[in-house]
Every structure is written in structure tokens, then in C-alpha cells.
PyMOL CGO cylinders between C-alpha atoms (Angstrom):
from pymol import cmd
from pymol.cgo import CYLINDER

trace = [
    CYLINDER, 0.00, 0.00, 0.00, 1.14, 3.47, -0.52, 0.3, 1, 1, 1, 1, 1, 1,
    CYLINDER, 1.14, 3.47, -0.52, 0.30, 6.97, 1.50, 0.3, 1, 1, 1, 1, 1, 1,
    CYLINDER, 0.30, 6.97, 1.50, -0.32, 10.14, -0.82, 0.3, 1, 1, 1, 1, 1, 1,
    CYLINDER, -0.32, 10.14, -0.82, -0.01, 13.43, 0.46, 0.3, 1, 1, 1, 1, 1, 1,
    CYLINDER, -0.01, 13.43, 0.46, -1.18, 16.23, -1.92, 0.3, 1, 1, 1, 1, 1, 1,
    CYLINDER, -1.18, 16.23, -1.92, -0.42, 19.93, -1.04, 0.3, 1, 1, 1, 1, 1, 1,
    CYLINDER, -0.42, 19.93, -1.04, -3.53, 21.45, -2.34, 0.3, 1, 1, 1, 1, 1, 1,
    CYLINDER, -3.53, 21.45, -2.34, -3.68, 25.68, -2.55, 0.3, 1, 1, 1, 1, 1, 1,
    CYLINDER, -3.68, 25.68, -2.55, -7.64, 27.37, -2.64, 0.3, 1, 1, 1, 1, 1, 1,
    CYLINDER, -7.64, 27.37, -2.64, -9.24, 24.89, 0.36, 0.3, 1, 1, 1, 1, 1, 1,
    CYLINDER, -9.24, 24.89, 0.36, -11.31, 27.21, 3.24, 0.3, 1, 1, 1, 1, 1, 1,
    CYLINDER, -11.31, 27.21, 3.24, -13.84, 25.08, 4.44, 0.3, 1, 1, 1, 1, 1, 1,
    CYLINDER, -13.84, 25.08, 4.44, -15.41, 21.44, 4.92, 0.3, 1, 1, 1, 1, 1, 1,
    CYLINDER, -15.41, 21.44, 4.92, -17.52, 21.70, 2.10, 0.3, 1, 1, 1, 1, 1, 1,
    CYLINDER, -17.52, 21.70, 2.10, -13.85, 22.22, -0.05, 0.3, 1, 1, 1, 1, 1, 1,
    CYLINDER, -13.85, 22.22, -0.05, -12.15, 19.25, 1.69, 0.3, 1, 1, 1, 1, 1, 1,
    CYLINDER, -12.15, 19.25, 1.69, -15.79, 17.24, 0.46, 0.3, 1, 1, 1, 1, 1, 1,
    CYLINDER, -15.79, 17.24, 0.46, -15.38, 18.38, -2.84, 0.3, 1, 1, 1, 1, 1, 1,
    CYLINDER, -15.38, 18.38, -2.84, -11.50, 17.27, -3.11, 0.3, 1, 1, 1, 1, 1, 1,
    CYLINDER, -11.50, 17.27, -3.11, -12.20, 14.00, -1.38, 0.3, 1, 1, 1, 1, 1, 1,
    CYLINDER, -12.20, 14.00, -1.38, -15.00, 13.13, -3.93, 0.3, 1, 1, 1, 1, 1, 1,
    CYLINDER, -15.00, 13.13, -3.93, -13.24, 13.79, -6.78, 0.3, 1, 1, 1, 1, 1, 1,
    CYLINDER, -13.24, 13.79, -6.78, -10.08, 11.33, -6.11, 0.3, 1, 1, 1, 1, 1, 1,
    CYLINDER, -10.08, 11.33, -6.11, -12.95, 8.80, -5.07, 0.3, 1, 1, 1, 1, 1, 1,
    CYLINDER, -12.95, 8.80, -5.07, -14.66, 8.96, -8.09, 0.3, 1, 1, 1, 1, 1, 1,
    CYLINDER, -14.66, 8.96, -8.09, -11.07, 8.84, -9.67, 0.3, 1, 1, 1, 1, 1, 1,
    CYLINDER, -11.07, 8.84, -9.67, -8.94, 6.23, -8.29, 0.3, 1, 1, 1, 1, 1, 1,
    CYLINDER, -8.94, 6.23, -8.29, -9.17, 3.30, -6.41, 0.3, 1, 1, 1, 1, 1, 1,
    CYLINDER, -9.17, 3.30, -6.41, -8.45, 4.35, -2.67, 0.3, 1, 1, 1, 1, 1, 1,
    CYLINDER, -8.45, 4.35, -2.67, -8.80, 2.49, 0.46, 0.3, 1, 1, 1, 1, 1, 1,
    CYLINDER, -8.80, 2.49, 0.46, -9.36, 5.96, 2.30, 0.3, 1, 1, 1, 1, 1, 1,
    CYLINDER, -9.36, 5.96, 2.30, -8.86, 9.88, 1.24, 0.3, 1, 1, 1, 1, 1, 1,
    CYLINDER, -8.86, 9.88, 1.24, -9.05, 12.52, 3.91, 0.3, 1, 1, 1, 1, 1, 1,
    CYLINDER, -9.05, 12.52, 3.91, -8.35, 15.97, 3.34, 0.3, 1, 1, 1, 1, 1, 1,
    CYLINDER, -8.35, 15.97, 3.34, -7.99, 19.60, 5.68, 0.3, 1, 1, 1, 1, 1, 1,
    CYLINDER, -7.99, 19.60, 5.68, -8.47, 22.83, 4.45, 0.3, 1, 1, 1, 1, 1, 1,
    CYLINDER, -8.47, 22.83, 4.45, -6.22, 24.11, 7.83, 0.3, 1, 1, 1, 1, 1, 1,
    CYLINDER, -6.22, 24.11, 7.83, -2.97, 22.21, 7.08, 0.3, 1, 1, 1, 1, 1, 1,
    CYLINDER, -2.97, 22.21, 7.08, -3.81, 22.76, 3.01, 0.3, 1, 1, 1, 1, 1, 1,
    CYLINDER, -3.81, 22.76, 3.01, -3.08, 18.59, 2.48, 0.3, 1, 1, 1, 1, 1, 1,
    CYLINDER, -3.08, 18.59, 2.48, -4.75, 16.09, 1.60, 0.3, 1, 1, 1, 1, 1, 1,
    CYLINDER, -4.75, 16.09, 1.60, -3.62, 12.36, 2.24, 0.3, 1, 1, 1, 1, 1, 1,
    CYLINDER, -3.62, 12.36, 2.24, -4.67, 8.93, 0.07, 0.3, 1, 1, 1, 1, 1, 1,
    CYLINDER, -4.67, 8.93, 0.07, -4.13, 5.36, 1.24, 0.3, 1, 1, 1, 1, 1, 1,
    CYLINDER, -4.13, 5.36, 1.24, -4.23, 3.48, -2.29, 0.3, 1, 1, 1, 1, 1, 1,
    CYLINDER, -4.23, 3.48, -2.29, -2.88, -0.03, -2.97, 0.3, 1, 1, 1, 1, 1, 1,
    CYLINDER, -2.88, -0.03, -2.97, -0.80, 1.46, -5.43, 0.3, 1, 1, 1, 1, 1, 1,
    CYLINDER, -0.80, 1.46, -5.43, 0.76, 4.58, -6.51, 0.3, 1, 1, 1, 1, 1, 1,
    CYLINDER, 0.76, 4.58, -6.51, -1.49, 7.32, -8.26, 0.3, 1, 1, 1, 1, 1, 1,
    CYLINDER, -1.49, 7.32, -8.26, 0.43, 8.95, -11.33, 0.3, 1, 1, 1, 1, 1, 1,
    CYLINDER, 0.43, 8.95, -11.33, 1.47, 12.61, -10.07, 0.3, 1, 1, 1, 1, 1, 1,
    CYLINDER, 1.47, 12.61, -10.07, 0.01, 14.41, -13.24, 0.3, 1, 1, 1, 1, 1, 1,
    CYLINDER, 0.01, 14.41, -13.24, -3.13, 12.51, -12.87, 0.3, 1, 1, 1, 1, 1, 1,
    CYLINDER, -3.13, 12.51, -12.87, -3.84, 13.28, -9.53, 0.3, 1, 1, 1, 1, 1, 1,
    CYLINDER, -3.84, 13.28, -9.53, -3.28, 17.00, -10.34, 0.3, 1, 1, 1, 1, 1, 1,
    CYLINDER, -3.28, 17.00, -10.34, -5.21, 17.03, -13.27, 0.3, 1, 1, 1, 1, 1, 1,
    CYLINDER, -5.21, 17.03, -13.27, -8.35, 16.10, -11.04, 0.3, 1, 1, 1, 1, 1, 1,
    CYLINDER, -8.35, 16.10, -11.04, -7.52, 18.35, -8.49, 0.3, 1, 1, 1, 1, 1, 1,
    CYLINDER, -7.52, 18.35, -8.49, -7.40, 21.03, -11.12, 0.3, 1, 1, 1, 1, 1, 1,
    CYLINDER, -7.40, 21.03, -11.12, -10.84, 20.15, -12.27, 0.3, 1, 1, 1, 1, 1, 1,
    CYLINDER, -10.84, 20.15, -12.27, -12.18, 21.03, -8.63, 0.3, 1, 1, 1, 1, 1, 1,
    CYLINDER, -12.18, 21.03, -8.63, -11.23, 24.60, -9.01, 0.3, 1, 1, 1, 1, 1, 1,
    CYLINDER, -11.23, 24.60, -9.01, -8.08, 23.98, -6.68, 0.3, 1, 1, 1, 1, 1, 1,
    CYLINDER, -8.08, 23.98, -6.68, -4.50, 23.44, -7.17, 0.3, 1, 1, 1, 1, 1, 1,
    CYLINDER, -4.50, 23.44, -7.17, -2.38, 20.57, -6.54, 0.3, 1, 1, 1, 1, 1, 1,
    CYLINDER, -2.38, 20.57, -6.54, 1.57, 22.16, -5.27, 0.3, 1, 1, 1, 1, 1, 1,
    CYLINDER, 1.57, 22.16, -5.27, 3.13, 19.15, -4.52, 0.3, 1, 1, 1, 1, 1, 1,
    CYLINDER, 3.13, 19.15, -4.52, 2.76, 15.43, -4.55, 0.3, 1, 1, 1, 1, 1, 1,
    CYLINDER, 2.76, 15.43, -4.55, 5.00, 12.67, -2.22, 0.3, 1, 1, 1, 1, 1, 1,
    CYLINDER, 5.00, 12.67, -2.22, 4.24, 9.06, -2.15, 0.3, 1, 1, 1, 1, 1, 1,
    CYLINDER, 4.24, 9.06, -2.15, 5.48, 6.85, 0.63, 0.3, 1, 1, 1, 1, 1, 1,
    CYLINDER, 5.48, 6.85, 0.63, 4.83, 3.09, 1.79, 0.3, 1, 1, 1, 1, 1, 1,
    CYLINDER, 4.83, 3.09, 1.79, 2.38, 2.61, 3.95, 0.3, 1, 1, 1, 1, 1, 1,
    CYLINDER, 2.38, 2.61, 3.95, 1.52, -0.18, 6.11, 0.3, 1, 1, 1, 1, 1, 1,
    CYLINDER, 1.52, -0.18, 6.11, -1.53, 0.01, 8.51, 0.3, 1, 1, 1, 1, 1, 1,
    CYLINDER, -1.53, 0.01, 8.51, -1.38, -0.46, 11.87, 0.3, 1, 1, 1, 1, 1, 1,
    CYLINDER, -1.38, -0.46, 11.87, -2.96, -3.25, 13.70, 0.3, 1, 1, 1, 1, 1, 1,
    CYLINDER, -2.96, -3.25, 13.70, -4.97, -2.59, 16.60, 0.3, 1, 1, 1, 1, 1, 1,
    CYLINDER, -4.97, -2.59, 16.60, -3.94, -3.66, 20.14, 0.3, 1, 1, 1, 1, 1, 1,
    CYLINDER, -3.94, -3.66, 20.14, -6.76, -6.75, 20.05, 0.3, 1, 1, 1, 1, 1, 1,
    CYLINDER, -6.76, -6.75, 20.05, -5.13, -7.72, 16.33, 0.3, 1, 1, 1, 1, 1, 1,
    CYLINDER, -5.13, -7.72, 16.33, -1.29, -7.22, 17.82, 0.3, 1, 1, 1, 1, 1, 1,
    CYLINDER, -1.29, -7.22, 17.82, -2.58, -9.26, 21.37, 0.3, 1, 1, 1, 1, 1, 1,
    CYLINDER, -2.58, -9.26, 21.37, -3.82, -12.00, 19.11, 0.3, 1, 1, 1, 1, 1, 1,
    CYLINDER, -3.82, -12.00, 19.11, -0.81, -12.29, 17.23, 0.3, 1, 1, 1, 1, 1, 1,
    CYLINDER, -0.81, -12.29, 17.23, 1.12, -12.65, 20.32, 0.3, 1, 1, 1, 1, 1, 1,
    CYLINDER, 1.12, -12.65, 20.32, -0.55, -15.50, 21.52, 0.3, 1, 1, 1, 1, 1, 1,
    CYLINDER, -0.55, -15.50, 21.52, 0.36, -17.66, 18.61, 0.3, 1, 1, 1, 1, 1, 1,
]
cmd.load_cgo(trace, "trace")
């Protein structure tokens, strides 16, 4: 899996963060998008890695701009019942 974090410029309110989030849905294939107007990011959890120019073409369609784009791997993290279980075995 891979973590996306897009620096997007134009955000100021939920309804903006709703808008970008929607748009890389209806997209890509992500396991989770969240964005925030206040820290001007917005970060993807895909399987795999998005094509930079893609993703900012989208994010251009929503009226915003996509600054900057940095992919890293991600791996989630199990919760203390999954990491118990594991443990035990």
C-alpha cells in the first residue's frame, strides 16, 4: 500500500475538503482519502501509486491546485486486540 499526500492551494472550508475527497474517489481506487483545508493537504491510502500528473489534473478540475505530490509506503497499523492475538500464537 502506498500513502499520498497532496499539497492542495484554494481549500477554506469542509464543504472544499468534500469536494477534493469526492473527486479522487470517483477517480482512483483508494482504500481511504481525507483531506484539511487548515494544514492545506490532503492524504490517500491506495494499494498502489497514483500517477502525479493525474492526480493534479483532477484536483485542477475542482477549481483547486495541486503544489506538490510525495508518495510513501504505507503499512496500517494493527490494533492492540489484532497485535494481542498475534502474540498469543
Amino acid at each position: 500500500m502506498v500513502k499520498i499526500t497532496v499539497c492542495i492551494e484554494g481549500m477554506a472550508c469542509g464543504m472544499c475538503e468534500a469536494h477534493i475527497n469526492e473527486a479522487v474517489r470517483n477517480a482512483f481506487r483508494v482504500k481511504k482519502v481525507t483531506s484539511s483545508h487548515t494544514k492545506k493537504q490532503t492524504v490517500i491510502i491506495a494499494e498502489q501509486d497514483i500517477p502525479e500528473q493525474e492526480l493534479k489534473d483532477v484536483v485542477a478540475k475542482t477549481g483547486y491546485r495541486a503544489e506538490a505530490v510525495d508518495s510513501e509506503p504505507y503499512e496500517a497499523v494493527k490494533s492492540l486486540r489484532g497485535r494481542l492475538k498475534s502474540m498469543r500464537r
